[in-house]
VOKELO-465628 format. One line per field, with one value per residue (C-alpha): residue in three letters; x, y, z. Coordinates in steps of 0.2 Angstrom, whole numbers, plus 2048, in hexadecimal, padded with zeros to 3 digits. Example, Ala and Ser with C-alpha at 12.3 -4.5 7.8 and 13.67 -1.06 7.14 Angstrom:
2
resn = [ALA  SER];
xx = [83E  844];
yy = [7EA  7FB];
zz = [827  824];
This chain:
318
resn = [UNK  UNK  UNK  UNK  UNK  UNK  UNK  UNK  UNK  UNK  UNK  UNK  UNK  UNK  UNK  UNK  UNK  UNK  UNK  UNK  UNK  UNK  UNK  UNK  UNK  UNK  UNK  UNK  UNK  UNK  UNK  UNK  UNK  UNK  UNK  UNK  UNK  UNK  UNK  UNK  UNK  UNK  UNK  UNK  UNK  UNK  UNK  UNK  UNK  UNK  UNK  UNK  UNK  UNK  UNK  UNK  UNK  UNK  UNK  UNK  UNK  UNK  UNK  UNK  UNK  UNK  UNK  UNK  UNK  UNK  UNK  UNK  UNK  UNK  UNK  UNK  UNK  UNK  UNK  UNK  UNK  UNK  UNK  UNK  UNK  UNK  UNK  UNK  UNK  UNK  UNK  UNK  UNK  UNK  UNK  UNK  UNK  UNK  UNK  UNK  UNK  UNK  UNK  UNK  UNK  UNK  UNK  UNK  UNK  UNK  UNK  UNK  UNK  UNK  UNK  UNK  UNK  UNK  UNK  UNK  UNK  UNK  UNK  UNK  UNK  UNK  UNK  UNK  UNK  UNK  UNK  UNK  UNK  UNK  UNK  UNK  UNK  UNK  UNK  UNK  UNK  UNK  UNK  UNK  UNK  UNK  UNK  UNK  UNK  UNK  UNK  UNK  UNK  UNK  UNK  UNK  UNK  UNK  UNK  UNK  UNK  UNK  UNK  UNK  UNK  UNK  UNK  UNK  UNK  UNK  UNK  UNK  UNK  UNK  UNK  UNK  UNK  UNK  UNK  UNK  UNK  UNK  UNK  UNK  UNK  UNK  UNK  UNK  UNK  UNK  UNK  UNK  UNK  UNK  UNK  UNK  UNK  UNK  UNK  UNK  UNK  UNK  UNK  UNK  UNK  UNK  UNK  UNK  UNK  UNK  UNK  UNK  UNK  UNK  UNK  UNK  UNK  UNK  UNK  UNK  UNK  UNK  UNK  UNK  UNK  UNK  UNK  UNK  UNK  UNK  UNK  UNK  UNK  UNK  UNK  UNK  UNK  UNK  UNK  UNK  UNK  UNK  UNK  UNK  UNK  UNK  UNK  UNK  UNK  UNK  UNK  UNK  UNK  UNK  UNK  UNK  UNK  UNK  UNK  UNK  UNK  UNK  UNK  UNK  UNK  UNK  UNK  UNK  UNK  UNK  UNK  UNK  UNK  UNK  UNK  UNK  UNK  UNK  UNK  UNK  UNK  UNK  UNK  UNK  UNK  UNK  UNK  UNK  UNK  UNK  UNK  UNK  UNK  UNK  UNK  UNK  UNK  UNK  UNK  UNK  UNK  UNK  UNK  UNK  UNK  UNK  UNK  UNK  UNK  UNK  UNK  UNK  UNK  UNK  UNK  UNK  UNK  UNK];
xx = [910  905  905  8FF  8ED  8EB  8EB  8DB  8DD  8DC  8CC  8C6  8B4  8B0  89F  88C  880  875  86C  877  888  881  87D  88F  897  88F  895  8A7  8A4  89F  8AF  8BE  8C8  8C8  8CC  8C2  8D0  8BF  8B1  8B1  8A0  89D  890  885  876  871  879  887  87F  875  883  88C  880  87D  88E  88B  87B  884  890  883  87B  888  88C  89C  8A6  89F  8A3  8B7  8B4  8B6  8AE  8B1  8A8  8AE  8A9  89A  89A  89F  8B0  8AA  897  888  882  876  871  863  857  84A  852  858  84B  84D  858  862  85F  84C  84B  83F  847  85A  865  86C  880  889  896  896  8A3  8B5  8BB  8C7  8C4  8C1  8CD  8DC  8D6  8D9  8EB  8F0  8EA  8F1  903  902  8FF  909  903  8F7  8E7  8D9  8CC  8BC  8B3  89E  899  8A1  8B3  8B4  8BD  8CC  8CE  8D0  8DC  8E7  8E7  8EE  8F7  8FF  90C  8FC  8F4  906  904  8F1  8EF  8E1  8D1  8C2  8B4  8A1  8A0  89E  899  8A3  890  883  880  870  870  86F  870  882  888  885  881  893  89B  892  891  8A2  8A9  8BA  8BC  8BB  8C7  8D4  8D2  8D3  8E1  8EB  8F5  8EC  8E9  8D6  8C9  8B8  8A8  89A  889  88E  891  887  877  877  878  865  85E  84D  83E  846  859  84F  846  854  85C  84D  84C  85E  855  861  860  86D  862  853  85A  862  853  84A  851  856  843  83F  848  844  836  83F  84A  839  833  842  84B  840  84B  843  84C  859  86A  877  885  88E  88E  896  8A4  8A6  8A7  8B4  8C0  8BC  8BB  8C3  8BF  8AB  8AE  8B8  8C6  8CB  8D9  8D3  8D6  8C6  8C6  8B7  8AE  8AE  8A8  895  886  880  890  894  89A  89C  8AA  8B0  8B8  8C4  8BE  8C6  8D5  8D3  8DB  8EC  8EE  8F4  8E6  8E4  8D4  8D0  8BF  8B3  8A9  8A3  89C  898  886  87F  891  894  880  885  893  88A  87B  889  88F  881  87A  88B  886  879];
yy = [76B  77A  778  78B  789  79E  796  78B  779  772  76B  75D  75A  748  743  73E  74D  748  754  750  753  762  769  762  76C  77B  77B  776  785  790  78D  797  789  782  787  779  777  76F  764  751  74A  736  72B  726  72E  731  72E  739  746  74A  74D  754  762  762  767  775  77C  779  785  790  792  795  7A5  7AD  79E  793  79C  79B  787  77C  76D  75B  74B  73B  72B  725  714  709  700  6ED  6ED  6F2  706  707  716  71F  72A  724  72E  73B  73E  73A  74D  74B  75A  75C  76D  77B  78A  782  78F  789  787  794  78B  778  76C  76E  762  757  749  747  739  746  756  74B  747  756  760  756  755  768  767  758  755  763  75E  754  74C  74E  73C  73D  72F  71F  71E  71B  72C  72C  717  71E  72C  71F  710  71E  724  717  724  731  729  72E  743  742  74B  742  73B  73D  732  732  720  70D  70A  704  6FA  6F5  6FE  708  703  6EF  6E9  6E7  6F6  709  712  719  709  6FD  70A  703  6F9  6F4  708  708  6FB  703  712  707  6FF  70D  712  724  72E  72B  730  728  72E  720  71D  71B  72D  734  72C  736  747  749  758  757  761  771  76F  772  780  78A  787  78E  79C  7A1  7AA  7AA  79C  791  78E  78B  780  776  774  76E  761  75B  75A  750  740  742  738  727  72A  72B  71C  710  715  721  72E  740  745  740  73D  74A  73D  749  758  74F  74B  75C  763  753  75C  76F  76B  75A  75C  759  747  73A  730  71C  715  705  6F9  6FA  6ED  6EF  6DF  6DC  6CA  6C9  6C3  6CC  6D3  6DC  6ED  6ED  6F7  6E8  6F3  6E9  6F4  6EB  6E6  6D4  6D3  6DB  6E5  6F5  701  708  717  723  71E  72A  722  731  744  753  754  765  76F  767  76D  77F  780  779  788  794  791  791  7A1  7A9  7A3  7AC];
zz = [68A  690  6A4  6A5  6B1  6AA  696  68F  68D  67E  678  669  66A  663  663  65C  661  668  673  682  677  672  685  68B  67A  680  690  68B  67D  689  697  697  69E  68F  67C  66F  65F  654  656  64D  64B  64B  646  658  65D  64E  63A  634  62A  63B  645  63A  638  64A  64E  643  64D  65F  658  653  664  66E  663  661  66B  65E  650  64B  650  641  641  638  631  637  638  631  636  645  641  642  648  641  642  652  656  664  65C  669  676  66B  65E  64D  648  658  65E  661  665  65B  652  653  649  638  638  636  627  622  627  624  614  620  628  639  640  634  63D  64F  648  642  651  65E  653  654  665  66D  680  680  676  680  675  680  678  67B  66D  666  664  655  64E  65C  659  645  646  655  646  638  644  652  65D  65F  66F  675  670  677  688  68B  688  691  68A  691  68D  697  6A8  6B9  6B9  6AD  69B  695  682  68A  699  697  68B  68D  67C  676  67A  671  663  65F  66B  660  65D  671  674  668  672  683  67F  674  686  685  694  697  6A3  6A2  6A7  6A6  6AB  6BE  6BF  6B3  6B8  6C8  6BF  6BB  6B1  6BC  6B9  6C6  6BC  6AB  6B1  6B9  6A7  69D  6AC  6A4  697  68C  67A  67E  690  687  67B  686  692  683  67F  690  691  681  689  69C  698  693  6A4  6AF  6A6  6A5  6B3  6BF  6C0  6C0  6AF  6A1  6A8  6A2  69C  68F  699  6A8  69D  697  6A7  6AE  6A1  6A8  6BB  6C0  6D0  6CE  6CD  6D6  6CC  6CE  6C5  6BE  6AE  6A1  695  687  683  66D  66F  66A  674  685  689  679  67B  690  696  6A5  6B1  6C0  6CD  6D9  6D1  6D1  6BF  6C7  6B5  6B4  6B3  6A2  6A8  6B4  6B7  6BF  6CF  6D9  6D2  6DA  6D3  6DA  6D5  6C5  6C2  6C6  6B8  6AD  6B1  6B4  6A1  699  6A0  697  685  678];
């Protein structure tokens, strides 16, 4: 295992872009701490072909970073439930921004769940899979492949809540997207951090955040305080915040710099049971089920530092 702090950690992006996923790939993109191996796109946010395709313009942005990246088609479907997805927050493309480059290069030919497996078998104890959609692609590659959670340095997945959910009352977006791929993950003995709604609610991209990004004057700022605009407006109006939360990009920089965000050991089990609960993430905050806790769960951030990074990053890109 690499314990150098001088070498790059090694980085799997998994997820449904989705103009948050896209801002939090960026910034990962963009930080020397960290070296991404490929990016896997999932159903979620949007269909397959979407995100698929996305991955391939988030690469474009960020410019030569991006561009000796392969990326991956994975799972187009949920493992048990029905598809849901979110274009009313996302738009219908997923990344509702005007003059998006084109990818560079289509897809790679593998799969995405075999790209995780051979990656982290080349790399045993030093590959984290940085999750910011439904779980579906990690629960696939742990079923083919049963010892893997074992070789995974960790995962870190923006996904759940310590509280209540965003998609229902009960269920945040990513895990009722495929709750039974969640649980596999949950329950697969894995390292894993997680970063829910709890956290990532309080990191706001307000009217002044989106304007020091555009002030940037670089693309990459532009872009990114474009779409964080297009969905500010469902945050005012559902939750009367100032601006969309950055959820995806908190989790991106919880695998940079740690140290933004307080962690609490804790057992998180994922409800699979239909009817209101379906898809909660029922975290024992307390303790009271006396099981050993199977998550790091992230219950306090630094929301004015984690901010800076996040500008300081993507002032470096095209």
């Amino acid at each position: 295992m690499n314990t150098d702090p001088q070498l790059p950690q090694k980085v799997i992006l998994d997820g449904d872009p989705g103009l948050d996923d896209a801002v939090a790939w960026l910034l990962t993109l963009a930080s020397p701490e960290v070296g991404v191996l490929g990016i896997t796109a999932t159903h979620g946010n949007v269909g397959l072909p979407l995100t698929v395709h996305n991955a391939g313009v988030t690469l474009a942005l960020a410019g030569e970073v991006g561009a000796a990246v392969p990326y991956f088609a994975g799972a187009d479907r949920p493992l048990v439930a029905d598809a849901v997805t979110a274009a009313a927050i996302h738009g219908d493309s997923g990344l509702p921004a005007a003059g998006l480059p084109q990818p560079t290069r289509p897809p790679e030919a593998e799969h995405a769940a075999d790209f995780i497996i051979r990656t982290v078998q080349a790399y045993p104890h030093e590959v984290t899979l940085l999750a910011t959609g439904p779980l579906t692609n990690l629960a696939l590659a742990f079923r083919l492949v049963p010892e893997l959670p074992q070789l995974v340095r960790e995962v870190v997945w923006m996904g759940g809540s310590t509280a209540g959910g965003n998609r229902t009352p009960a269920a945040e977006f990513n895990a009722l997207a495929d709750p039974h791929a969640a649980r596999i993950v949950f329950e697969s003995g894995v390292p894993l951090r997680m970063v829910g709604l709890n956290v990532t609610m309080q990191c706001v991209a307000d009217p002044e955040r989106i304007a020091a990004l555009r002030g940037l004057g670089n693309r990459a700022g532009e872009v990114c305080a474009e779409l964080l605009t297009f969905y500010a407006g469902v945050y005012r109006e559902r939750y009367g915040l100032s601006g969309g939360a950055l959820h995806d990009p908190l989790a991106a920089a919880a695998v940079i710099r740690p140290d933004l965000l307080d962690w609490q050991p804790m057992r998180v089990d994922i409800e699979i049971q239909e009817g209101l609960n379906f898809g909660r993430t029922v975290c024992d905050l307390h303790g009271v089920t006396e099981l050993v806790p199977n998550a790091r769960v992230a219950v306090g951030v630094r929301d004015e530092a984690f901010f800076a990074l996040l500008l300081e990053r993507i002032e470096a890109l095209p």
